[in-house]
C-alpha positions, 0 to 999 in steps of 0.5 A: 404338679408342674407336669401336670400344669405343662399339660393343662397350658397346652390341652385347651385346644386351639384357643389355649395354644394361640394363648401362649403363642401370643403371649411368647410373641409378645415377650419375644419383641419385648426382650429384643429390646431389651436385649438392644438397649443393654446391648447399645449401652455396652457399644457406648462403653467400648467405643468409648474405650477406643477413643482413648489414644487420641488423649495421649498429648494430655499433661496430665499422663505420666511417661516412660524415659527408656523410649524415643519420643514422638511429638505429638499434636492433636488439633480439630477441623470441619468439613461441612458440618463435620468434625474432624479430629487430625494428630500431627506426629514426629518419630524421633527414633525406630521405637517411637510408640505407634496409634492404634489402629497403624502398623507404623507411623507416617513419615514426612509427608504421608498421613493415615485416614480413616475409611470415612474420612478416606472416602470423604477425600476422594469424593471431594474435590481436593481444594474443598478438603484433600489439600489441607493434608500435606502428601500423599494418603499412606493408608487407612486407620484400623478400627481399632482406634476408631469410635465408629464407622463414621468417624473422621480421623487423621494422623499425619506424618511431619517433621519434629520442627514443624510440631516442636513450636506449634500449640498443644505439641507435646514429646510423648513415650507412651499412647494413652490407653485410659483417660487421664484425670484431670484432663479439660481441654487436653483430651480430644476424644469424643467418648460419652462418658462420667455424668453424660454416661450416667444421663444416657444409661438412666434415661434408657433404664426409664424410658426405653426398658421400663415401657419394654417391662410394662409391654412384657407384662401386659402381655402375659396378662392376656386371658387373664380372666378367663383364667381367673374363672378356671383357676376358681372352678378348680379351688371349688373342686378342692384345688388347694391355694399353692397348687393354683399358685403352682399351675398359674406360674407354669402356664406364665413362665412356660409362655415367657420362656419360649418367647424369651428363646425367640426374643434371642434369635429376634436381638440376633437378626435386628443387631445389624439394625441396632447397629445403624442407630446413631444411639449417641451421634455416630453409629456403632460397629455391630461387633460393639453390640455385645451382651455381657453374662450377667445381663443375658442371664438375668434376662434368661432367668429374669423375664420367666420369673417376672411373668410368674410372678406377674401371674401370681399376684394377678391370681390373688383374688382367687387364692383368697377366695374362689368366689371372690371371681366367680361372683365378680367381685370389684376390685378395691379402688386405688387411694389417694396415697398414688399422688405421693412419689409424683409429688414427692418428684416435683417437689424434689425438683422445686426445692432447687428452684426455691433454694435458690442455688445448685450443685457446683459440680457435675456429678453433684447436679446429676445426683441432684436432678436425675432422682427427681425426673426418675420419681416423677416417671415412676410416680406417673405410672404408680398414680396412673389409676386414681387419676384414671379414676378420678377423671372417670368419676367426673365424666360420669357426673356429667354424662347421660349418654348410655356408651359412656355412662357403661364405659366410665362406669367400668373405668372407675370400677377397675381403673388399674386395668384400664390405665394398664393399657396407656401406661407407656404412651404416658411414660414417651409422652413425658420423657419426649416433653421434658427432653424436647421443652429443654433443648428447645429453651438452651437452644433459644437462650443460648442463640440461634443464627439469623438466616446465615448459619453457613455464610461466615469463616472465621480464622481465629486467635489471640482473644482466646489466649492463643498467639495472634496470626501475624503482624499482616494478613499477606496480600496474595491471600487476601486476594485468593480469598476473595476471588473464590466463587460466593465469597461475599467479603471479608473483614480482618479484625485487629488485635488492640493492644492500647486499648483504643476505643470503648464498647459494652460487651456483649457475651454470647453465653453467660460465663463467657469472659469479654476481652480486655481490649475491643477488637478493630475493624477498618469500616471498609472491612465492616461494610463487606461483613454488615451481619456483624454491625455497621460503622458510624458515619464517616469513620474510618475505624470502629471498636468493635467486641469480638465475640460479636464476630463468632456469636450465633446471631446476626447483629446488622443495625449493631452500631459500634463505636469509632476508634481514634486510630488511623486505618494505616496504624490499624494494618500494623496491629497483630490480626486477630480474626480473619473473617470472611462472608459468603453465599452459603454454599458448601463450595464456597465454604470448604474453598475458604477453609482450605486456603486459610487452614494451608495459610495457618496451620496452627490455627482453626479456620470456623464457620459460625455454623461450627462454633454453634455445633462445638457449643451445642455439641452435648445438646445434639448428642441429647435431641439424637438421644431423645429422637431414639427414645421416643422413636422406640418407646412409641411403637412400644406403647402402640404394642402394648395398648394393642395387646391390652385392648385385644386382652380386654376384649377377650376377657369381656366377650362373654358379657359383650355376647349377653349384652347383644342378646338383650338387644344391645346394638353392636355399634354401642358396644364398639363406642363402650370399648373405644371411650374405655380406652380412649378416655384415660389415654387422653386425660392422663396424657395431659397429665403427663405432657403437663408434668413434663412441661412442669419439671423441665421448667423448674430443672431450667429455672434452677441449673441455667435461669431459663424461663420455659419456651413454648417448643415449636410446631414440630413438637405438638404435630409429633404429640398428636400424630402418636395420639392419633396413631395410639386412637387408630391402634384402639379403633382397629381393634373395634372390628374384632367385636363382632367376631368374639360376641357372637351367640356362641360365646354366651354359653357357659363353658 
């Protein structure tokens, strides 16, 4: 039976064979996918591994006494919106542990870069960047020690005094080759990993590879009537229910394989590519992309067996009963019972919401939130077909136009087949307003900057429990600074340790402790820096509250408070901050940076641009995620909506053909087939864009009190340009009518 099911796939001629071509090549795009997204998720999981060493300061590790020290001290810097991770080093013997990624460690006045970082060096003129590393560059770091390509790294060679006193220096016998747990703020890499890791693999699991199944099916459904009325001719020539089982699963799987095998091949040349993509901020090296056994097997094994599967469930009316096909029997409509796990969803979400509380910890609001977002994902596509059908009902009510009277007719008659072919676009349309609704609404409530997210540069220290800078800032210093071409001013902010002086604080982020003391600033100082307040008249010293200094927002008509202090007590008061105003440009910036990075090595010198980027850090990483989600999930919806609407109109052309010859004119047929399709993706769209602003407001109001903000323009031209291509998808298509409804196609066959 199976030899003879191999035959029969194949000996229909021409039409037969571009059957199965079709439905290989489609499976073959799908599993490369497929294949790229395990594949991407494995990368994460290795990079992850390599960034480890840099955790090797971390309290928490334990040591081993039989091997000299090395002082070690893991610090951050920035270079135009970069971040770059340093680790001074100190050997105190021969057998000192080396990083990964070195053959020996750098002496004294020597450091090691990586590639990217080497090449930034170079390119960069040396008082914006190269002379913030003391010596000569010794070499680059391997890449076994490096995350990825674009990663910027740099161990430097210093002397054990030079490390002994500074802050975060810690003697260590062993290089971390795990995370130490727990870890906080002593761990610097950069790895996605616990709950992140979670998020990341559970948002490409339901946006990414379930669309890519839903593609794969359609596409092995294509013909599916056609085939129907063959299988049925053979149960009423005696052909027994197993044995149509038998062929129909054959015919499936045998297509499904070979287009699995190509799918293969198709990963294989596209890896370079996948490898481009910043999956999670960086790129990844295209050696990360790795499959492991199971996954390449299940995928192996698993596509063919689904598409049989597929087929077998798809022939159930003809296994019952061959006249059920024959005879064209309509489908039973779906019942209301579609709506539960969508509302079971949302309803999962709201209990958040009315409860008034969440989960203290972070693996606690994963387990609490990520379910409902699944569920409702999965609801949208289980209540696809009654929505599609309770929305063509109501056109129909209100309809007399013979185009749409057909095409709604047919909608609410068989609504699974017709949702089928939008299910995709509706699963992206969700995932991209959930995602983009949320990190719109953190990025308005958390602070944006006003016009000058590049002017200001910040040394700081004291307020955040660090030593302050010194007793005065040296006058040499002060003098270079200002002297850089587009600095604009500059303001030393003064540590108050009498407490003069009394301001409301005002916190950039709930959570954010205010200091105990207002800071003072010289209303001098405040006058060259006035995007953070203005002195009242005639003072000469003000109160002012630090965080005010690094927020994200300007505050220039802020008045602050004046201090009873004079401005020569001021000047003798620890410094706190060392903050400085400029044009903007990057020159300016980096200039500053530099001088005051050489000046206080100990210490970070910021631009707020940074503090925003170290405290939106994790939402970047989910907006680059989203970003290849729908770019990926929206050529994958387009496919699938391209295959479904060629396979209805290959299953149909036989009814179009007899409609011609009664006299209906091409034109009403094209219109019938582009309100058939159009119709669902529209209405169930607005279902699915509605759902996502719904859940994402109540995941906001729940985990963070947001309200919901409108997403900017941006979001709703990106909505309907994937509205408007899905339309354009379904029109070229139309031309093909003419084609397959020619009288040839009338005749029984």
């Amino acid at each position: 039976m199976i030899a003879f099911a191999l035959r029969l796939a194949v000996s229909g001629g021409r039409e037969a064979v571009a059957r199965l071509v079709m439905i290989a090549a489609a499976v073959a795009v799908g599993v490369a996918l497929l294949l790229s997204a395990f594949a991407s998720m494995n990368a994460v999981e290795r990079s992850n591994q390599r960034q480890m060493w840099l955790d090797t300061g971390a309290a928490s590790r334990t040591e081993q006494a039989s091997v000299a020290p090395l002082w070690w001290r893991p610090h951050g810097d920035y270079y135009d919106g970069s971040s770059l991770t340093e680790v001074d080093v100190a050997a105190t013997g021969p057998d000192s542990p080396v990083p990964p990624g070195l053959t020996h460690l750098p002496a004294p006045g020597e450091y090691y870069a990586s590639p990217a970082l080497a090449r930034l060096i170079r390119d960069t003129p040396a008082d914006q960047l190269g002379n913030r590393f003391p010596g000569r560059l010794a070499g680059t770091i391997g890449d076994a020690a490096l995350a990825s390509p674009d990663s910027l790294i740099a161990v430097i060679g210093r002397t054990p005094a030079q490390i002994k006193g500074a802050p975060g220096a810690r003697a260590v016998t062993t290089i971390a080759g795990t995370r130490p747990s727990p870890c906080d703020n002593e761990c610097w890499d950069k790895a996605v990993r616990g709950d992140a890791m979670t998020l990341i693999s559970a948002v490409v699991a339901g946006a990414l590879i379930f669309p890519v199944l839903i593609f794969i099916a359609t596409a092995t459904r294509l013909s599916a009537a056609t085939r129907e009325q063959r299988y049925a001719s053979m149960r009423l020539v005696g052909a027994t229910p197993r044995q149509v089982s038998v062929i129909s699963a054959v015919e499936s799987a045998l297509a499904a394989a070979a287009g699995t095998m190509v799918g293969f091949g198709l990963y294989a040349a596209l890896r370079p590519l996948v490898a481009t993509i910043s999956f999670t901020g960086q790129r990844f090296f295209p050696s990360d992309l790795t499959l492991s056994a199971p996954q390449a097997l299940g995928i192996v094994v698993g596509v063919p067996v689904a598409a049989a599967i597929a087929a077998r469930l798809a022939l159930r009316r003809v296994t019952v009963s061959p006249l059920g096909v024959t005879r064209r029997v309509t489908p039973r409509p779906p019942r209301a019972w579609r709506l539960i796990p969508l509302l079971a969803g949302l309803a999962e979400l709201a209990y958040f919401v009315f409860a008034g509380h969440r989960p203290a910890t972070g693996n606690g609001q994963t387990a609490a939130y990520l379910p409902g977002f699944l569920v409702v994902m999965l609801g949208l596509v289980i209540a696809g077909p009654w929505l599609t059908m309770t929305v063509a009902r109501a056109v129909a009510r209100r309809t007399r136009r013979p185009a749409a009277l057909i095409a709604v007719r047919r909608l609410a008659d068989d609504p699974k087949a017709g949702f089928r072919a939008v299910s995709g676009l509706v699963l992206a349309l969700f995932v991209t307003t959930a995602t983009v609704s949320i990190i719109g609404t953190i990025n308005h409530n958390r602070g944006t900057l006003d016009g000058d997210r590049q002017t200001r540069t910040v040394v700081e220290a004291g307020a955040l429990g660090e030593a302050p800078l010194a007793g005065t800032v040296p006058t040499r210093l002060l003098t270079e600074v200002r002297a850089i071409p587009g600095v604009r001013g500059l303001a030393v902010v003064h540590a108050n340790p009498d407490g003069v002086g009394k301001v409301v604080h005002r916190r950039v982020h709930p959570g954010d402790p205010p200091p105990d003391a207002p800071a003072l600033v010289t209303c001098s100082d405040l006058a060259q820096t006035p995007m953070v307040g203005r002195c009242p008249a005639g003072a000469g010293v003000t109160a002012v509250d630090f965080y005010a200094f690094v927020s994200l927002q300007s505050h220039p008509s802020l008045p602050w408070p004046a201090a009873a202090i004079s401005t020569a007590a001021v000047a003798k008061l620890p410094v706190q901050l060392v903050y400085v105003a400029t044009d903007g440009s990057t020159a300016a910036m980096e200039r500053v940076r530099t001088l005051l990075t050489i000046a206080y090595p100990h210490q970070q010198a910021q631009t707020v641009g940074d503090w925003g980027t170290d405290l939106q850090q994790e939402l970047a990483g989910w907006r680059q995620l989203a970003d290849v989600v729908l770019l990926t999930t929206l050529p994958i919806a387009g496919c699938s909506l391209a295959v479904s609407v060629v396979a209805g109109l290959s299953d149909r052309r036989r009814p179009f053909a007899l409609l011609r010859l009664t006299g209906a004119p091409l034109r009403l047929l094209q219109r019938v087939v582009g309100l058939e399709s159009a119709l669902p993706l529209l209405a169930v769209s607005a279902i699915a864009i509605g759902t996502g602003f719904a859940a994402s407001a109540m995941f906001l109001t729940s985990q963070m009190h947001y309200d919901l903000v409108s997403p900017d323009p941006a979001y709703y031209a990106l909505v309907a340009g994937g509205l408007a291509a899905a339309l354009g998808i379904i029109a070229s298509t139309l031309p093909l009518l003419r084609r397959i409804t020619g009288p040839e196609s009338a005749r029984n066959g």
